[in-house]
Wavefront OBJ file of the C-alpha trace (Angstrom):
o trace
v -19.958 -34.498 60.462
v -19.267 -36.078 57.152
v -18.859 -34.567 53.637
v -22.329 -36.163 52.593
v -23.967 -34.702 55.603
v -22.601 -31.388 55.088
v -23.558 -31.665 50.897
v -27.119 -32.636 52.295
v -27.387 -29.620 54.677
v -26.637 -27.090 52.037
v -28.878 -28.317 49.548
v -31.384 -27.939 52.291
v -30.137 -24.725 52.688
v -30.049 -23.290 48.887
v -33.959 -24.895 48.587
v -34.707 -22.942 51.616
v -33.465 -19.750 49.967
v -35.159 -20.564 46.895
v -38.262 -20.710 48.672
v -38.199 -17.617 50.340
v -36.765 -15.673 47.292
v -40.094 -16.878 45.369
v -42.082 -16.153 48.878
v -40.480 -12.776 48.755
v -41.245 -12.512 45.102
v -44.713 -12.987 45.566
v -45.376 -10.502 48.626
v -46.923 -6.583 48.066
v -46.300 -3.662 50.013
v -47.224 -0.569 49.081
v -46.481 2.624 50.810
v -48.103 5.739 50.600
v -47.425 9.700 50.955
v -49.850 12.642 51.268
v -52.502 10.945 52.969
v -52.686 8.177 50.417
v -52.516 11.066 47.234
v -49.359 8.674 46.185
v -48.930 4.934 46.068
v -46.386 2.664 45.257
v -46.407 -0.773 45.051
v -43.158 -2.971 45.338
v -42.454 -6.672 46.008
v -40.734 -8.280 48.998
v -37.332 -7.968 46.994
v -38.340 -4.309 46.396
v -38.923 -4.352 43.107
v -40.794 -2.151 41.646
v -44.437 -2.949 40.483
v -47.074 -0.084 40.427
v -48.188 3.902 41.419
v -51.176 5.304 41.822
v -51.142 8.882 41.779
v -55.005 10.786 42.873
v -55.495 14.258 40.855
v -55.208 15.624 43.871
v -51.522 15.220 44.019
v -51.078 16.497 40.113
v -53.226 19.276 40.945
v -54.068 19.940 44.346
v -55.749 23.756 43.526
v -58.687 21.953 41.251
v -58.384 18.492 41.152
v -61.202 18.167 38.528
v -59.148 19.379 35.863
v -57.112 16.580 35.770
v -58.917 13.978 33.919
v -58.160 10.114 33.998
v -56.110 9.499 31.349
v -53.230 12.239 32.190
v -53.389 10.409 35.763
v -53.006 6.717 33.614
v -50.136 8.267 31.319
v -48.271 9.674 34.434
v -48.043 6.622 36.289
v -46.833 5.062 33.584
v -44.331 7.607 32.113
v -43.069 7.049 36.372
v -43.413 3.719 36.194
v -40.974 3.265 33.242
v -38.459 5.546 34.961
v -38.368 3.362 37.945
v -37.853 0.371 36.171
v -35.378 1.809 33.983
v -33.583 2.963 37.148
v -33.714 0.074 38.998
v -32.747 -2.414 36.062
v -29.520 0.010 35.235
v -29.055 -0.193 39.258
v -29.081 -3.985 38.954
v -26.773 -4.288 36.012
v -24.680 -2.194 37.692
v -24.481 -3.899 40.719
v -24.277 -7.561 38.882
v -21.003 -6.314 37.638
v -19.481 -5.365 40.491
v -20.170 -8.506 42.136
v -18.731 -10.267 39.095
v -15.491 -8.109 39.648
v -15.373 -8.966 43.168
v -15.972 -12.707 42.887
v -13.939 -12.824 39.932
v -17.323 -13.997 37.989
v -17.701 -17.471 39.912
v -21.284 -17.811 40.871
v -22.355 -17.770 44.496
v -25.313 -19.608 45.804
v -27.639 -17.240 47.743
v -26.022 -13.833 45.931
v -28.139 -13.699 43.087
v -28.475 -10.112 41.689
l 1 2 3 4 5 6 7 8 9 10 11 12 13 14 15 16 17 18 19 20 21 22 23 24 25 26 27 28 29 30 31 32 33 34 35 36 37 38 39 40 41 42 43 44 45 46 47 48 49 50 51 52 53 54 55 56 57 58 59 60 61 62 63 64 65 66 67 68 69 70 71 72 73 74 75 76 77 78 79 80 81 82 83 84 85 86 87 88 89 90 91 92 93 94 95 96 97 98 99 100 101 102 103 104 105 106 107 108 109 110 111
């Protein structure tokens, strides 16, 4: 196999992870807890994108009480935390990769 052959192939192959990383991107899976009381959305990268929380699971003895709003302001008071979480988590991992590849940038270990 020749050096243009071989340049050829691995563009194929960095398009081909490009593709899935958007495909991934894209997807939605949510899982749930307490018979659906608790959702959470992520996407195929699992990154986080949504809860739903029921007032059931705020307030399982009298789940009137708990009106809509306090269940809106919950999910998002959780919803920031994640993301907070998970970009710090990110960050943090970026930089260790940069230690360990002495900052060169690898095709295919995007973090």
């Amino acid at each position: 196999m020749n050096i243009m052959q071989m340049m050829k192939q691995a563009q194929g192959l960095q398009k081909r992870l490009q593709d899935t990383q958007k495909e991934l991107a894209a997807l939605e899976i949510t899982g749930e807890a307490a018979n659906g009381a608790v959702k959470v959305t992520c996407d195929g990268q699992g990154k986080f994108k949504s809860i739903k929380l029921t007032a059931e699971a705020i307030n399982p003895e009298n789940p009137s009480s708990v009106d809509s709003d306090t269940i809106e302001m919950l999910e998002d008071i959780i919803t920031s935390a994640i993301n907070q979480a998970s970009n710090k988590a990110s960050k943090t991992m970026e930089d260790k990769m940069k230690a360990v590849t002495g900052g060169i940038n690898i095709p295919g270990l995007n973090f």
